[in-house]
C-alpha positions as CSV (number, residue, x, y, z in Angstrom):
1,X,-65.7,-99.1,7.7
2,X,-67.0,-95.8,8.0
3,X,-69.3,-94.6,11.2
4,X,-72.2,-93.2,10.4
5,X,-71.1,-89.4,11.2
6,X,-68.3,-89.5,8.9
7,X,-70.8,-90.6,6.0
8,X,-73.2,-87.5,7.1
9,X,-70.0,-85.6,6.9
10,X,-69.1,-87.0,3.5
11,X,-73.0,-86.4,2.4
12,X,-73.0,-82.7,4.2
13,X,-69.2,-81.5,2.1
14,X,-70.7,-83.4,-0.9
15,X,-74.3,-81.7,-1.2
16,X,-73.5,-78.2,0.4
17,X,-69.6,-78.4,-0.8
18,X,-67.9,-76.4,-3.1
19,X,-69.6,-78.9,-5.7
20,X,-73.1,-77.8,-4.5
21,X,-71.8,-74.3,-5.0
22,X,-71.1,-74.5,-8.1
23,X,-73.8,-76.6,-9.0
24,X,-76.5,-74.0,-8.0
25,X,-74.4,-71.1,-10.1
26,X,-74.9,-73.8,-13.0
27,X,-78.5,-74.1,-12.4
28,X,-79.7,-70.7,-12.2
29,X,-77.3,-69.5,-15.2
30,X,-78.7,-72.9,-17.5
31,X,-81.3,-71.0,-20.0
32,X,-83.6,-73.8,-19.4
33,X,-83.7,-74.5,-16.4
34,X,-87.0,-72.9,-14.1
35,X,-86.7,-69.5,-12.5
36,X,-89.8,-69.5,-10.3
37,X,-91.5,-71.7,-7.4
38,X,-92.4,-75.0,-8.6
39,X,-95.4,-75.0,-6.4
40,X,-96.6,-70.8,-6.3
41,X,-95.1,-70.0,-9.4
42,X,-93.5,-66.9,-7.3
43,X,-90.5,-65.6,-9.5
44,X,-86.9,-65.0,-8.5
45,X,-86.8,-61.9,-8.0
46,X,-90.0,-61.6,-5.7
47,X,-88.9,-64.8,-4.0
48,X,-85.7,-66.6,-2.3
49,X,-85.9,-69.4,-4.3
50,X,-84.2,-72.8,-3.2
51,X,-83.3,-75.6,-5.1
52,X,-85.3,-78.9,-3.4
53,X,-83.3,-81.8,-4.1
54,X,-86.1,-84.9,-5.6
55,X,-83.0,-87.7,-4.7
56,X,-80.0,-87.4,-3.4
57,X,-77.8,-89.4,-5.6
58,X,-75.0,-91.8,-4.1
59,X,-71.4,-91.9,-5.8
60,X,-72.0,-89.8,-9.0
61,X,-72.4,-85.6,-9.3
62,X,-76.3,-84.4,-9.2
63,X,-77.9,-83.3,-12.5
64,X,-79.9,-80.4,-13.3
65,X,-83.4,-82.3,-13.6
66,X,-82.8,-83.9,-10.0
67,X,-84.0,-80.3,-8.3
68,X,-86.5,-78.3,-8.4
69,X,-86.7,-74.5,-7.4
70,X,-89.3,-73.5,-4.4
71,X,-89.2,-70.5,-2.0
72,X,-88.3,-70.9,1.6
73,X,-92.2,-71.2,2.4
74,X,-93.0,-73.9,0.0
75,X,-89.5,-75.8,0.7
76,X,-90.2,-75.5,4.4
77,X,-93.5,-77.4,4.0
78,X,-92.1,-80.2,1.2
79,X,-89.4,-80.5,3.7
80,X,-91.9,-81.6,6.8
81,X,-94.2,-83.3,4.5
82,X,-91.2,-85.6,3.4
83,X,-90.7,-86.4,6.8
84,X,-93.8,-87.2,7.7
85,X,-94.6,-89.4,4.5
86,X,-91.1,-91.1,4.2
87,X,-91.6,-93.5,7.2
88,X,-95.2,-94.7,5.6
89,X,-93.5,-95.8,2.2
90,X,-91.7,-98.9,1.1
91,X,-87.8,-99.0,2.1
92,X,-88.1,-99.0,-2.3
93,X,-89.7,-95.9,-2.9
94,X,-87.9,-93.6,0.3
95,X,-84.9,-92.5,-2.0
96,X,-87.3,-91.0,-3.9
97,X,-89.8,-89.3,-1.0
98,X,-88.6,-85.7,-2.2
99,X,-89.7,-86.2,-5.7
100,X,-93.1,-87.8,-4.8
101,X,-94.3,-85.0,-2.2
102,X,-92.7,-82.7,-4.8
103,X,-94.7,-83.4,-7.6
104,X,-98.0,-85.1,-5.8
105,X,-98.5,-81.3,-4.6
106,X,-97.7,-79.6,-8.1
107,X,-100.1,-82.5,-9.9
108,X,-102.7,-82.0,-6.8
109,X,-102.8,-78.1,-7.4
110,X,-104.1,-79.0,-11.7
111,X,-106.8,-81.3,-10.5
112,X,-109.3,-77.7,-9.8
113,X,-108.3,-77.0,-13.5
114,X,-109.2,-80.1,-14.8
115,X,-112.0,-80.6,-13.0
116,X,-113.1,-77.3,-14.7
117,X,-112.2,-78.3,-17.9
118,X,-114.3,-81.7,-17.9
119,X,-117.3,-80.0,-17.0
120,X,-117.0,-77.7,-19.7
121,X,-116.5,-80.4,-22.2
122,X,-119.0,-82.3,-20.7
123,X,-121.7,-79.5,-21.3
């Protein structure tokens, strides 16, 4: 059995590894695959953009639709809003903390925009 250090280790070589490496070169060459902050919308080039994992998969290599781009100041914040939301959900849903905080803040950022829209086709 494994302690719990040498599976942080594992998780540590795994996710910031030469396979993360090459990984992220993968990622930002892809030509579909998004070149600007997921939450700002800052480019590359004005931003340091780094890729947010949404799960950390277990036994199998990470795919290109399980990150998302965000600079260092948006990452910083999805980072301490995952922490502080993970404890509050279901041992189900935790896996998956990344991705809800991720996109709860994307979808939250649309709702001025629709709320806009709906009162012009209300009018």
């Amino acid at each position: 059995m494994t302690s719990k250090y040498e599976s942080m280790a594992e998780w540590s070589a795994r996710t910031y590894g030469p396979e993360w490496v090459e990984f992220k070169r993968r990622y930002w060459a892809h030509p579909l695959t998004r070149k600007r902050c997921f939450w700002c919308r800052r480019p590359r080039g004005k931003a340091r953009l780094q890729l947010n994992h949404l799960t950390y998969p277990k036994g199998r290599a990470l795919r290109l639709w399980e990150v998302k781009p965000l600079c260092a100041r948006c990452h910083d914040f999805e980072t301490r809003l995952t922490r502080w939301i993970r404890p509050q959900l279901r041992a189900s849903q935790r896996a998956w903390a990344h991705a809800y905080v991720t996109y709860g803040i994307r979808w939250a950022g649309y709702l001025p925009l629709w709320a806009i829209c709906l009162l012009v086709l209300a009018r």
